[in-house]
MDAnalysis code that builds the backbone (N, CA, C; Angstrom):
import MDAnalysis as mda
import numpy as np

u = mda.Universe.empty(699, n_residues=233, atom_resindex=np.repeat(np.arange(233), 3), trajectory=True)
u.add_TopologyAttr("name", ["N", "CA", "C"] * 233)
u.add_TopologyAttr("resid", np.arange(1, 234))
u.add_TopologyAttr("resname", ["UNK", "UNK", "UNK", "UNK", "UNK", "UNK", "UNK", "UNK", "UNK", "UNK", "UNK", "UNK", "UNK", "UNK", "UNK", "UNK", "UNK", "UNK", "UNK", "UNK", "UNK", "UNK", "UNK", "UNK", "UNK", "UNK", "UNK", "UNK", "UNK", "UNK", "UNK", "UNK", "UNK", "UNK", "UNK", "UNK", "UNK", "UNK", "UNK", "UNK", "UNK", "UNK", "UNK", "UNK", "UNK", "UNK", "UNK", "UNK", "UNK", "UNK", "UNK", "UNK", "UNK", "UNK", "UNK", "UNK", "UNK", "UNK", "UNK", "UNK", "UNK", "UNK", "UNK", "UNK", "UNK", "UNK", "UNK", "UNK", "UNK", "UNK", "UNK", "UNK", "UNK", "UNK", "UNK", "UNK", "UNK", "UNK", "UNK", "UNK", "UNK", "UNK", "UNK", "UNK", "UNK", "UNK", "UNK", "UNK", "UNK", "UNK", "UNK", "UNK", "UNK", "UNK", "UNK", "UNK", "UNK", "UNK", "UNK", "UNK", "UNK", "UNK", "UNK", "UNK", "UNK", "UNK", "UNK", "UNK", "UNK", "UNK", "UNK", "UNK", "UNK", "UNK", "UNK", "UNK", "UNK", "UNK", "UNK", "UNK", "UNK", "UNK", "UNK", "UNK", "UNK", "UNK", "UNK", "UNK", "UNK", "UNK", "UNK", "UNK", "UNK", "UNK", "UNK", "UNK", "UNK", "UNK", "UNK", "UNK", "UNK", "UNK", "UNK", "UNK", "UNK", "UNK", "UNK", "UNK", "UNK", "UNK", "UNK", "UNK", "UNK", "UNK", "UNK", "UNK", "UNK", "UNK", "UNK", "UNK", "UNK", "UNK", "UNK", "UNK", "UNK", "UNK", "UNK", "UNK", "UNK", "UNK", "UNK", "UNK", "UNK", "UNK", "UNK", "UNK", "UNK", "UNK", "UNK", "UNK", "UNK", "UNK", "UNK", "UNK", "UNK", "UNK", "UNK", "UNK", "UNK", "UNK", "UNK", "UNK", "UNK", "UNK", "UNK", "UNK", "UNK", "UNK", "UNK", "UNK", "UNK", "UNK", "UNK", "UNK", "UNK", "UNK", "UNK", "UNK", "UNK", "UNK", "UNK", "UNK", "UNK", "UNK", "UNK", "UNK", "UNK", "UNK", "UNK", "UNK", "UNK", "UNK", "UNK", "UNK", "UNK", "UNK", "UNK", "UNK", "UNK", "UNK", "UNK", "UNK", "UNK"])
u.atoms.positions = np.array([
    [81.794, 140.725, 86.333],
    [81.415, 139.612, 85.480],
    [80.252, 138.878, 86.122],
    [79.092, 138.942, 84.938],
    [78.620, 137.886, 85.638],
    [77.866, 136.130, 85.238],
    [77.281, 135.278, 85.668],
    [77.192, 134.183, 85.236],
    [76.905, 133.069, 86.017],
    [75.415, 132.971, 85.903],
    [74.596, 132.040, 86.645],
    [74.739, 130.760, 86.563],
    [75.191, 130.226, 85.208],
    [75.185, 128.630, 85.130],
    [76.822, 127.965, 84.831],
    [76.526, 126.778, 84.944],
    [77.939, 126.182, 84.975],
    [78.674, 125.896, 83.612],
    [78.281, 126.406, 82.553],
    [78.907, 126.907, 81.063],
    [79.327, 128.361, 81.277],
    [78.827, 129.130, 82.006],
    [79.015, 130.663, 81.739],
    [80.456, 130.608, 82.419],
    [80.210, 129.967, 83.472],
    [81.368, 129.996, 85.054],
    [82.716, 129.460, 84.479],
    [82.230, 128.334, 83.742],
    [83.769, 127.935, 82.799],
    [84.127, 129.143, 81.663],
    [82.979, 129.795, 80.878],
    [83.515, 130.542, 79.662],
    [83.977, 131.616, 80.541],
    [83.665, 132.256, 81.675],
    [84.387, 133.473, 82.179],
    [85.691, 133.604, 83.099],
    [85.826, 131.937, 83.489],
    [87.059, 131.950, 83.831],
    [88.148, 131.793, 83.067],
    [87.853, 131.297, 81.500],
    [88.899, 131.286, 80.606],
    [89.377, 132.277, 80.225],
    [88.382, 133.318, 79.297],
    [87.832, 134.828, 79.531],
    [88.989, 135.232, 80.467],
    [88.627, 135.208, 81.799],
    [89.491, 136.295, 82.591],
    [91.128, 136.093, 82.610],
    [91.183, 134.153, 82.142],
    [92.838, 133.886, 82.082],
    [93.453, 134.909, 81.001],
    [92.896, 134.530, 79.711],
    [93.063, 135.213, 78.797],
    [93.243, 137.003, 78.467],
    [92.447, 137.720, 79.497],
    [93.231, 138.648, 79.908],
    [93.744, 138.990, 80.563],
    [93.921, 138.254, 81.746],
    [95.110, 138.343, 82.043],
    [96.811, 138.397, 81.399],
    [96.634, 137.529, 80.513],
    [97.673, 137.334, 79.570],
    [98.177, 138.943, 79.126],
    [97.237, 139.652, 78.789],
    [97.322, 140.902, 78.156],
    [97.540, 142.171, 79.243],
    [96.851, 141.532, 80.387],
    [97.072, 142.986, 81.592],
    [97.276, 141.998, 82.631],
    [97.671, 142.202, 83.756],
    [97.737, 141.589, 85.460],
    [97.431, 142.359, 86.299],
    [97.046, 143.905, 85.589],
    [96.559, 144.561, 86.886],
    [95.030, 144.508, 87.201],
    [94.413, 144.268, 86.232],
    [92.742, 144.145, 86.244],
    [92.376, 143.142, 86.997],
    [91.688, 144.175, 88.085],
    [90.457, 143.398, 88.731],
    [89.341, 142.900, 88.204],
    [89.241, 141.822, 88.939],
    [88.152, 140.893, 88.492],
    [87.005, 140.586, 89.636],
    [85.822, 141.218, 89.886],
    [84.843, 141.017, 90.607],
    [83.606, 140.749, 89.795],
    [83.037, 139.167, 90.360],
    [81.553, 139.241, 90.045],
    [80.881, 138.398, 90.857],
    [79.174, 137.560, 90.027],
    [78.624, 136.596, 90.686],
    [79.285, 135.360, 89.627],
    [79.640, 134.250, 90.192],
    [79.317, 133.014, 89.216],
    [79.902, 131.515, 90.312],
    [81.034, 130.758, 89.729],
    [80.979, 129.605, 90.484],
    [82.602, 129.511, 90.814],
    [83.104, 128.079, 91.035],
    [84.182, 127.695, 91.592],
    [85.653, 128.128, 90.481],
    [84.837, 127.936, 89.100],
    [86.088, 127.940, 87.688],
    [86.865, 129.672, 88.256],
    [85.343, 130.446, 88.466],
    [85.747, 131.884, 88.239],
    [86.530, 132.617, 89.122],
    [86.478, 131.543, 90.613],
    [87.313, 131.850, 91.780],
    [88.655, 131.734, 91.407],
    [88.896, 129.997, 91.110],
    [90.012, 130.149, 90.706],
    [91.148, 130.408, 89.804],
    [89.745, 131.162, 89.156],
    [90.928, 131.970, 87.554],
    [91.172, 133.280, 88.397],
    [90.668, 133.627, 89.584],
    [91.487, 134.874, 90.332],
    [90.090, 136.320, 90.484],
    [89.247, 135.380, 89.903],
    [87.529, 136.780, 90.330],
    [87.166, 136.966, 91.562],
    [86.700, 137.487, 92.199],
    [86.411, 138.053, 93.507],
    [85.176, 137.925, 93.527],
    [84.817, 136.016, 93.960],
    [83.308, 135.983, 93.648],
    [82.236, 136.285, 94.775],
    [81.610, 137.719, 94.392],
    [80.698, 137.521, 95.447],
    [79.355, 137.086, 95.809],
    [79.011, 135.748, 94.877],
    [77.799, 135.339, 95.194],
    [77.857, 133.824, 94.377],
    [77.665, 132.838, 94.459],
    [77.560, 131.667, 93.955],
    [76.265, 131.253, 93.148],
    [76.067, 131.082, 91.888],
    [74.839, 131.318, 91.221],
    [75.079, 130.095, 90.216],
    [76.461, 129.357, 90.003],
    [76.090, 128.380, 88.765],
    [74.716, 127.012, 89.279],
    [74.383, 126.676, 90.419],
    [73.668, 125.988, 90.580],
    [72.104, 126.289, 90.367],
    [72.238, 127.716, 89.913],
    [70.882, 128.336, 89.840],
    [70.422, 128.563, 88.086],
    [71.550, 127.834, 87.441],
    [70.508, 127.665, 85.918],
    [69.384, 127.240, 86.324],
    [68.301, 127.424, 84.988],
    [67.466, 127.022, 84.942],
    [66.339, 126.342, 83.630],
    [65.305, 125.425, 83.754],
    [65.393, 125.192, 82.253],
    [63.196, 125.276, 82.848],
    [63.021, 126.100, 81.726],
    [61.256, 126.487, 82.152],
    [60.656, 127.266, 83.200],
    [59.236, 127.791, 83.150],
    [59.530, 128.858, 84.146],
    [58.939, 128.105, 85.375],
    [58.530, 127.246, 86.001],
    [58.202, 126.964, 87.066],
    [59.567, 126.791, 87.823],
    [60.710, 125.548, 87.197],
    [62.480, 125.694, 87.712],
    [62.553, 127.491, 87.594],
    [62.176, 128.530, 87.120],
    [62.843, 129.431, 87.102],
    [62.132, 130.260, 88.920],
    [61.367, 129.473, 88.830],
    [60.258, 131.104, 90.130],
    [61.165, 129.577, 90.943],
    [61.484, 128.416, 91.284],
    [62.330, 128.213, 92.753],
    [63.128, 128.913, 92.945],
    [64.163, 129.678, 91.940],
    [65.149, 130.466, 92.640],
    [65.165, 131.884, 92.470],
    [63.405, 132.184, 92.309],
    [63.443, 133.674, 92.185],
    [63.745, 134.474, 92.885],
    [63.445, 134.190, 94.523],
    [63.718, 134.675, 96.070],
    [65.289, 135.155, 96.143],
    [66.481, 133.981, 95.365],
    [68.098, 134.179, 95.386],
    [68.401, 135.095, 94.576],
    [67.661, 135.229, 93.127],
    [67.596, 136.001, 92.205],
    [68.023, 137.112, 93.255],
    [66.419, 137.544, 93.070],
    [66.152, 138.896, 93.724],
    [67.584, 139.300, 95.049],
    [67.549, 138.455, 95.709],
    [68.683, 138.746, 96.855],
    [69.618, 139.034, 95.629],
    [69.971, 138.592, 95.105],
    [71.603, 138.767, 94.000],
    [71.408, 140.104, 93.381],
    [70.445, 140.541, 92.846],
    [70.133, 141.282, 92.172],
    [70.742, 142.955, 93.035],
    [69.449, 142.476, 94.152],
    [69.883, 143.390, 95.346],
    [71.457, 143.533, 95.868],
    [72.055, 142.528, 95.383],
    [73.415, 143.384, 96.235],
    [74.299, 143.298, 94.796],
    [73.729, 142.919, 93.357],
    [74.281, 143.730, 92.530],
    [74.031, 145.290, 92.262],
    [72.650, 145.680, 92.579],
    [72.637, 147.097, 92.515],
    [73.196, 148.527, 93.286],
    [74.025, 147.640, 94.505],
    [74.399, 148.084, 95.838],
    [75.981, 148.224, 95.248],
    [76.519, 147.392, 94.608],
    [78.067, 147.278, 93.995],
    [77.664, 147.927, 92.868],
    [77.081, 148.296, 91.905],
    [76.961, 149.145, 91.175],
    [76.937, 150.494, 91.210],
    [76.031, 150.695, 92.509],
    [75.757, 152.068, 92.711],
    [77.004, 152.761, 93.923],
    [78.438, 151.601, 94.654],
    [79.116, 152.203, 95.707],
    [80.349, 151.483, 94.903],
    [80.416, 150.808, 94.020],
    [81.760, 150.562, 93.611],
    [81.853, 150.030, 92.306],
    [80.619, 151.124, 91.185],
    [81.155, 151.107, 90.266],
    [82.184, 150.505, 89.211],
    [81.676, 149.318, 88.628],
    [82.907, 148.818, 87.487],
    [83.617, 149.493, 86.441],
    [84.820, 149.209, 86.084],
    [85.254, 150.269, 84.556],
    [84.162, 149.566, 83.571],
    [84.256, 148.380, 83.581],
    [83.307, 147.167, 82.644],
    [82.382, 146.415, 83.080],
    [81.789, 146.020, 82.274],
    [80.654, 144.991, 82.580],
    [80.679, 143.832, 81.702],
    [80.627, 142.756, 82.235],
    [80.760, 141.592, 81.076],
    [79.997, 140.599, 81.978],
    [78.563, 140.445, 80.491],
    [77.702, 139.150, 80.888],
    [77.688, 138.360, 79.810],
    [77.384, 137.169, 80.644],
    [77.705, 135.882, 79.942],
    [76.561, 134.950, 80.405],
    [75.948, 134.815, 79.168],
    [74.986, 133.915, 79.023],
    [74.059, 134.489, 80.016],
    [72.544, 133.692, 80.492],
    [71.543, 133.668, 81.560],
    [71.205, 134.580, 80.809],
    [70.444, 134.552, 79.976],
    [69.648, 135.842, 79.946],
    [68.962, 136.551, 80.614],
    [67.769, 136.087, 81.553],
    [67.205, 136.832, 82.348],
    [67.517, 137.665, 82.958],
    [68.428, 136.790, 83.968],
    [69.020, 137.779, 84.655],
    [70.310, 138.429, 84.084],
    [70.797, 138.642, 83.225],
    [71.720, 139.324, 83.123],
    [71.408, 140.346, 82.351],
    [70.356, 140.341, 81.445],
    [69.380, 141.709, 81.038],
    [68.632, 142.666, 81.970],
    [68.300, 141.803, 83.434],
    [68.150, 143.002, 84.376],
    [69.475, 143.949, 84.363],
    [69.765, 143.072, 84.356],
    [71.713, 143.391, 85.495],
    [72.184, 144.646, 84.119],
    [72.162, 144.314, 83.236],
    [72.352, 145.533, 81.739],
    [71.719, 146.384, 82.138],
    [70.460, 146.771, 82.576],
    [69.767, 147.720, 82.708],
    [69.731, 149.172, 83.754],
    [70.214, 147.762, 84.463],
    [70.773, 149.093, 86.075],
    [72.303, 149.450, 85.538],
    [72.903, 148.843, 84.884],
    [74.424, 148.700, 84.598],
    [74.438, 150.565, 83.626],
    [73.399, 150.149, 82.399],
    [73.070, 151.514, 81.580],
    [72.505, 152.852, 82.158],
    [71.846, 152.585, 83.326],
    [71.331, 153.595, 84.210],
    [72.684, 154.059, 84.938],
    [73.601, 153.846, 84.485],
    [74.666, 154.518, 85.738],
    [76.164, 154.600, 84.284],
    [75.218, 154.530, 83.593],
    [77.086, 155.146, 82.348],
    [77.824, 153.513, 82.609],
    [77.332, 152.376, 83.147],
    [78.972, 151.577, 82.827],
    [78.804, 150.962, 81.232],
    [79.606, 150.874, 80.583],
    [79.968, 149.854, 79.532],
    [79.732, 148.792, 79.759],
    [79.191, 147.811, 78.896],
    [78.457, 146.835, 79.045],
    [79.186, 145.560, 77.707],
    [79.619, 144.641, 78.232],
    [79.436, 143.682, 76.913],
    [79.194, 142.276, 77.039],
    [78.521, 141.933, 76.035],
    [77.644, 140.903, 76.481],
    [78.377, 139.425, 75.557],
    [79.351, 138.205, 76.400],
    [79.750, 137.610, 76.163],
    [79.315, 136.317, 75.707],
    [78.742, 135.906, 74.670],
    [77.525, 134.822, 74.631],
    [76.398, 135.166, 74.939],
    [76.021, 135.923, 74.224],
    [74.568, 137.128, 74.097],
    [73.384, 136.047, 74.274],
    [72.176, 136.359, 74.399],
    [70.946, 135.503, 74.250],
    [71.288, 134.777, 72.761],
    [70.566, 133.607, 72.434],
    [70.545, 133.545, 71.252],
    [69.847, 134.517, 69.913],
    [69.999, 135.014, 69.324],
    [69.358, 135.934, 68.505],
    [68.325, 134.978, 67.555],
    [68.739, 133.961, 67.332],
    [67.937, 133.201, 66.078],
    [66.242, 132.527, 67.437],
    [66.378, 132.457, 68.454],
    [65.807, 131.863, 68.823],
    [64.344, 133.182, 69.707],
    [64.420, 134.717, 69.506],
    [63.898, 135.416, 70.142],
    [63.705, 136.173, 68.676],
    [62.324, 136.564, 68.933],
    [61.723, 138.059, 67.854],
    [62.669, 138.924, 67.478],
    [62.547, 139.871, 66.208],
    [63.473, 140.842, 66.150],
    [63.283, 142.282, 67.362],
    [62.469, 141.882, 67.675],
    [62.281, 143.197, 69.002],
    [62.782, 142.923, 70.444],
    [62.957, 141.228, 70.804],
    [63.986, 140.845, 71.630],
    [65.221, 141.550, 71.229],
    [65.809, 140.885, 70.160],
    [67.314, 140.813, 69.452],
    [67.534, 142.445, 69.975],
    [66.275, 143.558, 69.297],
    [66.667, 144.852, 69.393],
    [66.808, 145.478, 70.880],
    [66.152, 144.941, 72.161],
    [66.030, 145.295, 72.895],
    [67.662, 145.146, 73.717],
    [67.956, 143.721, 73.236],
    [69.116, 143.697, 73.824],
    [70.538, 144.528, 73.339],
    [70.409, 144.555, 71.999],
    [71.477, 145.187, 71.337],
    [71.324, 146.674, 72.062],
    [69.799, 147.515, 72.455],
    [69.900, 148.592, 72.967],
    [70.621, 149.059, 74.011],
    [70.175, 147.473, 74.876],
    [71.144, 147.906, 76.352],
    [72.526, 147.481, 76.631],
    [73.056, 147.259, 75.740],
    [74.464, 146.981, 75.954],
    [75.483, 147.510, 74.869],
    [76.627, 147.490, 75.379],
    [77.322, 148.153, 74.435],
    [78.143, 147.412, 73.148],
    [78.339, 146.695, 73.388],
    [79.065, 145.663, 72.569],
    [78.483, 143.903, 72.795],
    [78.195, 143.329, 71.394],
    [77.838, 141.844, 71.551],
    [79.360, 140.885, 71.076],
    [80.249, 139.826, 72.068],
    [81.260, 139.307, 71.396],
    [80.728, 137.710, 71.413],
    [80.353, 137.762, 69.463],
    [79.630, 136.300, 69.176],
    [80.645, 135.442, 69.750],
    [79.780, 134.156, 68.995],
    [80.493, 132.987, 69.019],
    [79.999, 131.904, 68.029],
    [79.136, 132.922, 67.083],
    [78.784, 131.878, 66.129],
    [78.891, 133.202, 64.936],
    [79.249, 132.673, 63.626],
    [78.956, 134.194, 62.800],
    [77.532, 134.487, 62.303],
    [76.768, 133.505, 62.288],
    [75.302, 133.739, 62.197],
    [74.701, 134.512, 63.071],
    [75.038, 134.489, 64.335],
    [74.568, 135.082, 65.788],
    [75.363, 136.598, 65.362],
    [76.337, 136.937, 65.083],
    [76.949, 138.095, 64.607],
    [75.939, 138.416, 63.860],
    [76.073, 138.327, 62.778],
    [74.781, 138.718, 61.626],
    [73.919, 139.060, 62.059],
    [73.058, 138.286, 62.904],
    [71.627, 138.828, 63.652],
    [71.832, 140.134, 64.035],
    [72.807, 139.840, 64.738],
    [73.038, 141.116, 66.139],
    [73.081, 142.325, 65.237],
    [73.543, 142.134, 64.310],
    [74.591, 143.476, 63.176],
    [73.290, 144.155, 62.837],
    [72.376, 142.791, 62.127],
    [70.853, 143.238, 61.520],
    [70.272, 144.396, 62.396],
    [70.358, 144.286, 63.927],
    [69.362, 145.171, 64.760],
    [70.627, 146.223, 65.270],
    [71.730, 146.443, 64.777],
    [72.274, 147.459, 65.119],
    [73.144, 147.407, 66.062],
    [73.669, 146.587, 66.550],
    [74.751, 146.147, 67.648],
    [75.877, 146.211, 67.271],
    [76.873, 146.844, 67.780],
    [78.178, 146.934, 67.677],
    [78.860, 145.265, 67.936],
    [79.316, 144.500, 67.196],
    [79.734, 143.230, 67.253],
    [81.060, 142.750, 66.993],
    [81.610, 142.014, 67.587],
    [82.259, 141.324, 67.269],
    [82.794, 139.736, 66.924],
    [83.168, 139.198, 66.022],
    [82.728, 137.419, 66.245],
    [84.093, 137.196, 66.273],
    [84.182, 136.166, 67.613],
    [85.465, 135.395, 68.220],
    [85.690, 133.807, 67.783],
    [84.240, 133.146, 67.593],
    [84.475, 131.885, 67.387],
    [83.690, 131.315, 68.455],
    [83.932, 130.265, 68.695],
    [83.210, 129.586, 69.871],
    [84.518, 129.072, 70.757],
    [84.415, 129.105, 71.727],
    [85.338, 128.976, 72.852],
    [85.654, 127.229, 73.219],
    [84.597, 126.383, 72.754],
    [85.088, 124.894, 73.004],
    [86.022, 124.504, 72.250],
    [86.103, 125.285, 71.006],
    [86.891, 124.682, 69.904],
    [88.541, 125.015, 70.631],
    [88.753, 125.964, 71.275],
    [90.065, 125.913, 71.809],
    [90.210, 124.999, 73.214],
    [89.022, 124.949, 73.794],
    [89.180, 124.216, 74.901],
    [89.334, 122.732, 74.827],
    [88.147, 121.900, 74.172],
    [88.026, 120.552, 74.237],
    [89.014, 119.794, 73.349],
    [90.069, 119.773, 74.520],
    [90.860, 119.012, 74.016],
    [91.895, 118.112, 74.625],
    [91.752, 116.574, 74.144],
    [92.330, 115.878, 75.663],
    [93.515, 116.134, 76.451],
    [94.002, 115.876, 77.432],
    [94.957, 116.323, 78.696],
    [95.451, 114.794, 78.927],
    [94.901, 113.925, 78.307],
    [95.265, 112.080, 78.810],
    [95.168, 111.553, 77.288],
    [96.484, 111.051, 77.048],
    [96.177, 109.641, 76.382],
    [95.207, 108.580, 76.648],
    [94.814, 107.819, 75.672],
    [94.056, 107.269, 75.991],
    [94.205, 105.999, 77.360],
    [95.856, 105.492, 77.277],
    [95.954, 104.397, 78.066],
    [96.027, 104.760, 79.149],
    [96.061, 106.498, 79.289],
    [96.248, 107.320, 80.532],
    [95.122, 107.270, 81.351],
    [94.199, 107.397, 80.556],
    [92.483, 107.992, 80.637],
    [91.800, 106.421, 81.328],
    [92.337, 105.041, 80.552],
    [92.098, 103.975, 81.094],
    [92.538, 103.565, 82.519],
    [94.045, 104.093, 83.017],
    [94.701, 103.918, 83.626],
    [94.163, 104.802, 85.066],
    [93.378, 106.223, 84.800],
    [93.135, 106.887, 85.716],
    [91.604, 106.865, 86.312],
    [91.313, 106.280, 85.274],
    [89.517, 105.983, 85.457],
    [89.222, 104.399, 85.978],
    [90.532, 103.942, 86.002],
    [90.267, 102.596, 86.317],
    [89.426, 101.757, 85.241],
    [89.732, 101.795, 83.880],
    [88.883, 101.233, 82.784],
    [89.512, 100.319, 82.420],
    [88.913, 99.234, 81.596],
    [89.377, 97.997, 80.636],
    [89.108, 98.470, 79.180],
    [90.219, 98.363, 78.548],
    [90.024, 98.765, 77.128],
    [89.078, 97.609, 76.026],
    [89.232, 96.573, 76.913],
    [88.923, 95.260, 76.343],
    [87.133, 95.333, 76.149],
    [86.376, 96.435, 76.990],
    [85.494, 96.021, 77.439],
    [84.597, 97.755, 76.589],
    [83.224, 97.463, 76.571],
    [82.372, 99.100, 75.947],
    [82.520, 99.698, 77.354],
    [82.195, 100.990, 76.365],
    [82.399, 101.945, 77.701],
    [81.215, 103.071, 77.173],
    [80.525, 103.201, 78.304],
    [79.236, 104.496, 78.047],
    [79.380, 105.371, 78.786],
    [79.435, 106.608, 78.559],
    [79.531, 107.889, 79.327],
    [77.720, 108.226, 79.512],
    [77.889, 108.668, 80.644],
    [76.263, 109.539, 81.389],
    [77.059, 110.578, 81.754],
    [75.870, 111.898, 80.924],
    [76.017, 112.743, 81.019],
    [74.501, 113.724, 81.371],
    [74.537, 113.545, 82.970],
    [72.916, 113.926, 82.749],
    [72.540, 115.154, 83.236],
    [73.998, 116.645, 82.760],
    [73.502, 117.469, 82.488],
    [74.421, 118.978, 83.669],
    [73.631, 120.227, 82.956],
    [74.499, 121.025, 83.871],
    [73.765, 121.698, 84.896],
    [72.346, 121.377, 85.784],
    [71.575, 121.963, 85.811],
    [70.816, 121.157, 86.657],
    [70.474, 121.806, 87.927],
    [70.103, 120.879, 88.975],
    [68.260, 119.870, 88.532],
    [67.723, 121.004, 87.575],
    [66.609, 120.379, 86.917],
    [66.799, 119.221, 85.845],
    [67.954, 119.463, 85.187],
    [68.355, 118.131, 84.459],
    [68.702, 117.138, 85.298],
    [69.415, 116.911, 86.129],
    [69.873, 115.981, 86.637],
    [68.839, 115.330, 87.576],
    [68.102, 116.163, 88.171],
    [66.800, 115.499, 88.580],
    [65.884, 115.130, 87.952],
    [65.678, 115.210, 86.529],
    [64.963, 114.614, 85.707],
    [65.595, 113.670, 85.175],
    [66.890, 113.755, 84.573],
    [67.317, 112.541, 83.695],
    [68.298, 111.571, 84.057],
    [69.169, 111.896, 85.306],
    [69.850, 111.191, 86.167],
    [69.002, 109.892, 86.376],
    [67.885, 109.907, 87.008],
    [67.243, 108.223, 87.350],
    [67.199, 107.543, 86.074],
    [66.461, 108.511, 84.966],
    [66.157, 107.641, 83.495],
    [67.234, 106.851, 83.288],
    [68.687, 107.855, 83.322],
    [69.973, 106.868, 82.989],
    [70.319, 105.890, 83.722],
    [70.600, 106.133, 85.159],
    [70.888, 104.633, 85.896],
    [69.670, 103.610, 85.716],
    [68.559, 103.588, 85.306],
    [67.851, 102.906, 85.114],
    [68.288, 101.854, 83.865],
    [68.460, 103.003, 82.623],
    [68.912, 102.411, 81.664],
    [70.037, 101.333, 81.639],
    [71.416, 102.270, 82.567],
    [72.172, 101.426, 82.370],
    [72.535, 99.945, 83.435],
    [71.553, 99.992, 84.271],
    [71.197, 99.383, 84.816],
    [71.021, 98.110, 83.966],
    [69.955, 97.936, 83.140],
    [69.259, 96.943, 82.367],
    [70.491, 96.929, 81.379],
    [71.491, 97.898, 80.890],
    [72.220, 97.689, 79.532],
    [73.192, 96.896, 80.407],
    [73.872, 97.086, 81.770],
    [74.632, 95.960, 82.301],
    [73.911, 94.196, 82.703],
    [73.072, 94.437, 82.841],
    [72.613, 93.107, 82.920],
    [72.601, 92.068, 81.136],
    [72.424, 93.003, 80.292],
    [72.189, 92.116, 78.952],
    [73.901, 92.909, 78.046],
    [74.760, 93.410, 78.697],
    [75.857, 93.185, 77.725],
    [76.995, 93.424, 79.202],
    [77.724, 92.307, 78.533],
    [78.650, 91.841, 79.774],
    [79.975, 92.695, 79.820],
    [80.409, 93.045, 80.620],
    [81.714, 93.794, 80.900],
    [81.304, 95.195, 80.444],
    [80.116, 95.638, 80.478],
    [80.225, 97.404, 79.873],
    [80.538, 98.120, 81.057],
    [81.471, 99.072, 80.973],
    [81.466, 100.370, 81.748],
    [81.153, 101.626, 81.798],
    [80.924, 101.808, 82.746],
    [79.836, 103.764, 82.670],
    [80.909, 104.556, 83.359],
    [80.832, 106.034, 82.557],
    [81.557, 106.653, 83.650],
    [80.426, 107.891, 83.540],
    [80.708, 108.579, 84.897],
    [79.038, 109.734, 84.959],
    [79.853, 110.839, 85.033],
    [79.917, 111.616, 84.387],
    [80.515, 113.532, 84.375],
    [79.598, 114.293, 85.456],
    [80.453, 114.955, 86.415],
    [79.615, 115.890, 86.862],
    [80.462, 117.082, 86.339],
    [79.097, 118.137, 86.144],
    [79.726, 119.274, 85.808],
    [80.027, 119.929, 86.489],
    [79.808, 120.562, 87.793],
    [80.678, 121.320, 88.647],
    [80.244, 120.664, 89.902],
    [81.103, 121.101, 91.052],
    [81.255, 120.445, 92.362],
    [80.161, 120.424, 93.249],
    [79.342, 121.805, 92.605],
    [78.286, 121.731, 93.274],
    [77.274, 121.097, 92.932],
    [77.585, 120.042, 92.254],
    [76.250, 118.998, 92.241],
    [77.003, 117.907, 92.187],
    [78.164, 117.428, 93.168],
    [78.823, 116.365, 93.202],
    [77.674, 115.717, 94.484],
    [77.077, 116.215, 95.592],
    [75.989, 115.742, 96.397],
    [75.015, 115.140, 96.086],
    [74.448, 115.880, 95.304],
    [73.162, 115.857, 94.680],
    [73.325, 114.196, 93.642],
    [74.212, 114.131, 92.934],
    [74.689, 112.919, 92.051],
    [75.035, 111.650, 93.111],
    [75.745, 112.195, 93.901],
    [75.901, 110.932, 95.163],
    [74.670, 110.367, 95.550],
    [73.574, 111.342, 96.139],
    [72.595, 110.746, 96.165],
    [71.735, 109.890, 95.568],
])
């Protein structure tokens, strides 16, 4: 399995709970983050901090790329998967299809590129190298179907996930909140380039929104642990 950013790392550790449900003997080895460890994957390389958004953020972590790449082609070529399952990142996970097809493995691509957002000769290129696309939108199915891809549509995966774990007086009670009082969530993102761009904009903001409305509270989401530092700062 694999999965560079910190959406993929959550969709493939649910992913792997979920079959588990169905088998317990399947191994689970790939690259991704902390979710995928502890749904029981055998992670050998840490990559959700390496999304990226444009290509200048993309060439800082081209150097890790390449290292990843390199010791995915090394586990490909000495220990062989029954499967292959990528999720999301396109870039790199369309290399990773390519060496994957050069050696007979099965390939399926879990949250495919977007199809509506790339040429029909993207869409086709990808449907070529992989074996199976499992949507998550039925429009994105459709595309895929258009250029010849074996498909399947599941739905989208938040709709089973996002869903609260706390009452609300719980949620007040554990966050240390006043119900009495507004409350603004900052959310500045999954992606070490977001958060260095829009992280200051927000404390700035709410900076000035606490000075002119009295009693508001913020609470800031980080999305995975590995940018719990980076946010401290």
């Amino acid at each position: 399995m694999t999965a560079a950013e910190v959406s993929g790392d959550l969709h493939a550790a649910n992913l792997v709970r979920a079959i588990k449900k169905i088998d317990t003997d399947i191994e689970f080895v790939g690259i991704g983050g902390e979710k995928m460890r502890q749904a029981g994957v055998e992670v050998r390389a840490t990559t959700v901090h390496m999304g990226t958004v444009g290509i200048w953020e993309g060439l800082r972590y081209y150097p890790s790329f390449l290292r990843i790449e390199k010791g995915i082609k090394r586990m490909l070529r000495e220990e062989p998967p029954d499967l292959l399952v990528l999720i999301n990142s396109r870039d790199l996970n369309l290399r990773i299809a390519r060496l994957a097809k050069k050696r007979g493995i099965p390939i399926i691509y879990y949250i495919a590129p977007p199809a509506w957002a790339w040429p029909d000769w993207a869409t086709k290129r990808t449907a070529r190298d992989i074996t199976k696309v499992i949507a998550i939108f039925p429009f994105e199915a459709a595309l895929y179907r258009k250029v010849g891809a074996d498909v399947t549509f599941v739905g989208h995966p938040l709709v089973g996930m996002a869903r609260p774990n706390l009452s609300k007086s719980e949620a007040y009670e554990k966050f240390g909140l006043s119900s009495s009082h507004p409350i603004i969530g900052l959310l500045p993102g999954s992606r070490a380039y977001e958060i260095d761009n829009l992280l200051p904009i927000m404390l700035r903001a709410a900076a000035k929104i606490k000075m002119s409305l009295k009693g508001v509270q913020f609470l800031l989401s980080v999305a995975a642990s590995v940018f719990g530092e980076k946010i401290a700062r």
